[in-house]
C-alpha positions as CSV (number, residue, x, y, z in Angstrom):
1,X,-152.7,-10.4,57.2
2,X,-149.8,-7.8,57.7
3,X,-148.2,-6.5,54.9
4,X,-144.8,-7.7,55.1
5,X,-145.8,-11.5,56.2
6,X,-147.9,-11.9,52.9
7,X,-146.0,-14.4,50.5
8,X,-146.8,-11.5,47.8
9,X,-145.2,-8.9,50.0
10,X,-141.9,-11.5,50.4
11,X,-142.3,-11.8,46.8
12,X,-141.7,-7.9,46.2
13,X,-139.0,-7.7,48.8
14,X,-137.0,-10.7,47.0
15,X,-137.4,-9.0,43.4
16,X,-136.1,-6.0,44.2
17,X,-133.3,-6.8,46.6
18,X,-134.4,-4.2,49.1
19,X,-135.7,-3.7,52.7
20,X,-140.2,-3.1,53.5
21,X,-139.4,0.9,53.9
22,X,-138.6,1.0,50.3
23,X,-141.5,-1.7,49.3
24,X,-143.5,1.0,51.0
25,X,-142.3,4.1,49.3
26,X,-142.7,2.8,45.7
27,X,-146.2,1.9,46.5
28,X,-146.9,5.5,48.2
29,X,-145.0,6.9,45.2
30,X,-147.5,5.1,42.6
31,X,-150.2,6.4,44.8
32,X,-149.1,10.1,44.9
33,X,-148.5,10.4,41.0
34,X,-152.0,8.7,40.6
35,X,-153.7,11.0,42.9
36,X,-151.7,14.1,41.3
37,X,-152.7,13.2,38.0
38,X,-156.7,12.2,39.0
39,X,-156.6,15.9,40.9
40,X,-155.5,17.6,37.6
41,X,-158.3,15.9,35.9
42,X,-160.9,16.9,37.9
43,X,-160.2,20.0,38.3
44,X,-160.1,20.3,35.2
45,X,-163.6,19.1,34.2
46,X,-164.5,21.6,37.1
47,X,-162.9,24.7,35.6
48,X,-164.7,23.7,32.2
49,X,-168.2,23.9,34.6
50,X,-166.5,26.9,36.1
51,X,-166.3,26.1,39.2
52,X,-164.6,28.6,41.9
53,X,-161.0,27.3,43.2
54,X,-162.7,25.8,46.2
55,X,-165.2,23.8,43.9
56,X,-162.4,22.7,42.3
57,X,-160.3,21.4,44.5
58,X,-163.5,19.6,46.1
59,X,-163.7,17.6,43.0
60,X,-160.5,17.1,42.4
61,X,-160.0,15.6,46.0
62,X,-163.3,13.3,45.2
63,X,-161.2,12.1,42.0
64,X,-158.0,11.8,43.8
65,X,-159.3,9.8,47.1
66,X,-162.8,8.5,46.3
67,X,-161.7,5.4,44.8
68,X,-159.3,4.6,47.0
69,X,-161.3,5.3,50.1
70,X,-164.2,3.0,48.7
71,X,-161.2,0.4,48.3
72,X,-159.9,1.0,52.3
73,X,-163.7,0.8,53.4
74,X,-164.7,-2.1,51.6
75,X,-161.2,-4.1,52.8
76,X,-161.6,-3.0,56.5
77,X,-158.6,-0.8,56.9
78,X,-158.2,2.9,57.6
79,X,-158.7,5.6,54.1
80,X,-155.1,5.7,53.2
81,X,-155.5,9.8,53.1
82,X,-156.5,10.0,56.8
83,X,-152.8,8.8,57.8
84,X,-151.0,10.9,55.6
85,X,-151.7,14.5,54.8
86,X,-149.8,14.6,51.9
87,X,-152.1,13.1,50.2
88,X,-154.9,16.1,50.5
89,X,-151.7,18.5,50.1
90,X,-150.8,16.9,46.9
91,X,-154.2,17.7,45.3
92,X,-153.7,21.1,46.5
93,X,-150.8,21.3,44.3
94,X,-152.4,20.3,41.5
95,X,-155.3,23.2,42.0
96,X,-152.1,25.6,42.0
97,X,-150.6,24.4,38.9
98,X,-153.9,24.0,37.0
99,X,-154.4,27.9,38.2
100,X,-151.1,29.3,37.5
101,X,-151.1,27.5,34.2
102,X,-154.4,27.7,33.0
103,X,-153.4,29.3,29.5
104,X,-151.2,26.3,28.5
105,X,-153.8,24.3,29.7
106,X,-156.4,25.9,27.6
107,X,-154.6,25.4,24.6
108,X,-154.1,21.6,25.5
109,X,-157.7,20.2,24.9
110,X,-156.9,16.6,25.7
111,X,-154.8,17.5,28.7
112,X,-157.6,15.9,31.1
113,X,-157.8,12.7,29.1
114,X,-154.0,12.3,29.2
115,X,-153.7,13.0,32.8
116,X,-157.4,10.6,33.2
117,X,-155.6,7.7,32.0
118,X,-152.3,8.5,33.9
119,X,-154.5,8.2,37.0
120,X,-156.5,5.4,35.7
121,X,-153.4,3.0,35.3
122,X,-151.7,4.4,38.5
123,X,-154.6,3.7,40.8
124,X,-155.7,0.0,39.4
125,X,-151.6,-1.0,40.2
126,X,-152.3,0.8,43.9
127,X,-155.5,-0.9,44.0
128,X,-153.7,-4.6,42.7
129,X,-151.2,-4.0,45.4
130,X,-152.4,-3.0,48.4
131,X,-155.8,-5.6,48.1
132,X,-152.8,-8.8,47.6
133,X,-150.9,-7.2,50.7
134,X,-153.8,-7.2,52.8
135,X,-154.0,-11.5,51.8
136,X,-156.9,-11.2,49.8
137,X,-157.0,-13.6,46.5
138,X,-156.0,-12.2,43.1
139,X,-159.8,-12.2,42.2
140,X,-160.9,-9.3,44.3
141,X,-157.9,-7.6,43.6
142,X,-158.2,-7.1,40.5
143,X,-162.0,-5.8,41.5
144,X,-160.3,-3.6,43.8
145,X,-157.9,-2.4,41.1
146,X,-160.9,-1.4,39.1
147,X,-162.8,0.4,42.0
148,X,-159.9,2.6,43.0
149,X,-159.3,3.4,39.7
150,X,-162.8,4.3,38.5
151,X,-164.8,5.1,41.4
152,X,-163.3,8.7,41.5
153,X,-164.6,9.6,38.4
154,X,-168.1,8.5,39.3
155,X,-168.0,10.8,41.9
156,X,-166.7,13.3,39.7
157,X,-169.4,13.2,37.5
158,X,-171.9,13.1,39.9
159,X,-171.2,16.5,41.6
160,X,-170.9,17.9,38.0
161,X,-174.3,17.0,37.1
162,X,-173.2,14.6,34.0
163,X,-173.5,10.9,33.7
164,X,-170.6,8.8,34.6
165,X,-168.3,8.3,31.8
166,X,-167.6,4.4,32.4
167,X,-171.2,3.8,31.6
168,X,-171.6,5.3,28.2
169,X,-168.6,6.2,26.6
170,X,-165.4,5.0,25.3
171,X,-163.8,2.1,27.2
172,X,-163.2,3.2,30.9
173,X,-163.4,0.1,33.7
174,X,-162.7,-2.9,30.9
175,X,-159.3,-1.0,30.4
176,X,-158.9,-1.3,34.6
177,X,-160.1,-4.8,34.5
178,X,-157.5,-5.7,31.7
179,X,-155.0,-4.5,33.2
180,X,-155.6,-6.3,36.7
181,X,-155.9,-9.5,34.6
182,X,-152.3,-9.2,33.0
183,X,-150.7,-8.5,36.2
184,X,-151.9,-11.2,37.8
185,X,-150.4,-12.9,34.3
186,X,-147.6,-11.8,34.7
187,X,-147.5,-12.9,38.4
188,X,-148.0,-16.4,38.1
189,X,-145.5,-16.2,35.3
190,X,-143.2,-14.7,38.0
191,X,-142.5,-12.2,36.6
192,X,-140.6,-9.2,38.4
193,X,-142.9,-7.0,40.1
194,X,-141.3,-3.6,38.3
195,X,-141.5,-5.6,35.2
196,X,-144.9,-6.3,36.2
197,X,-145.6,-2.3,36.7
198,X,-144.8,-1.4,33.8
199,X,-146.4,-4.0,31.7
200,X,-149.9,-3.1,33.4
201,X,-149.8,0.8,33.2
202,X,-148.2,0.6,29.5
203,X,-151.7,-2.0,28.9
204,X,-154.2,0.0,30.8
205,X,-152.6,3.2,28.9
206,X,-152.9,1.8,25.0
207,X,-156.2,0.2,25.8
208,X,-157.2,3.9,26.9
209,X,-155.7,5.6,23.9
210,X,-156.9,3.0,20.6
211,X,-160.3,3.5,22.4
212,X,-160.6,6.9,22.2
213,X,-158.7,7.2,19.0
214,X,-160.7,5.1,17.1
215,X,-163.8,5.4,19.4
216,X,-164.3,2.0,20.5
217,X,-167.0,1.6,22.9
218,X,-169.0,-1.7,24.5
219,X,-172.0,-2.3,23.1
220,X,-175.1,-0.1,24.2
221,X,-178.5,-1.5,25.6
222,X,-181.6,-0.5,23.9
223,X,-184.8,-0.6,24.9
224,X,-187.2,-3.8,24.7
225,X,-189.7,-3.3,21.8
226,X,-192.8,-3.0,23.2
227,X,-195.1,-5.7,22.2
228,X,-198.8,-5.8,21.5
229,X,-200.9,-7.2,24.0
């Protein structure tokens, strides 16, 4: 279904009072600051297996797009990257700033978590959004939130050789998932869509934080006990 013929697309138009060129740019815009701060984490996690500045910016471009291009596959539509080179050229900045800025970086151990969970929030809205403007029900879109918002990382770790964090550490996808479920909340309370915004990154941010503060985790599978025959 086009995007600007979706009732959830009329929906965003109506709440805030403006034309589909700026519906557009504030979804782009939620997509460039989540791909900028997804880049600087992985790079980062690349210069701590010290990688050279091309192995960096490799995974921080499978951070920044690899969600989101599982997302575009899976919904039958073109990568979003592949129309827009800005979105290659943004990791690219982020690769200069980690580089030129490396010492403050240094000193800020949690840096990559902070911007981690910047990207994590930023891509499950993109994800929300762009899966309801294709017509899909709220159901898969809030699957789709969680994919684009985790799948990057599990690339991540996979070309660095460690196992994905959403599958043994603090809470990662449940943080994704809980924030899909309040904006869809939210919706149905009609709620306005910035309104909305803000609510789900702000949830999807604390969930991150009072997990890894007080290192709550899901709990772990063990092993059957083996039984004697």
């Amino acid at each position: 279904m086009p995007l600007l013929t979706h009732p959830y697309s009329n929906q965003l138009r109506a709440m805030l009072h403006t034309d589909p060129q700026v519906i557009r740019t504030l979804q782009q815009v939620i997509e460039i600051l989540g791909i900028f701060a997804c880049a600087i984490s992985g790079i980062r996690h690349a210069a701590a297996k010290h990688f050279d500045w091309f192995g960096g910016y490799v995974c921080g471009i499978a951070v920044a797009i690899g969600g989101g291009t599982i997302r575009d596959v899976m919904l039958g539509v073109p990568p979003f990257w592949t129309t827009d080179v800005k979105y290659l050229s943004c990791t690219f900045y982020a690769l200069v700033l980690v580089i030129i800025s490396r010492r403050l970086m240094r000193k800020l151990d949690n840096a990559w978590f902070v911007f981690d969970t910047l990207g994590l929030a930023f891509f499950t809205i993109a994800g929300l959004q762009k899966t309801l403007a294709q017509g899909h029900p709220f159901w898969l879109a809030i699957i789709m939130g969680c994919i684009t918002g985790v799948a990057g990382g599990v690339i991540r770790d996979v070309l660095l050789n460690n196992v994905p964090v959403i599958f043994h550490k603090e809470i990662y996808a449940m943080a994704s998932l809980a924030g899909g479920l309040l904006y869809w909340g939210l919706y149905e309370l009609d709620v306005s869509i910035p309104l909305n915004v803000i609510a789900t990154f702000s949830l999807v941010c604390i969930i991150r934080f009072i997990a890894v503060r007080y290192h709550i985790t899901l709990p772990r599978l063990h092993e059957f006990p083996e039984t004697n025959s």
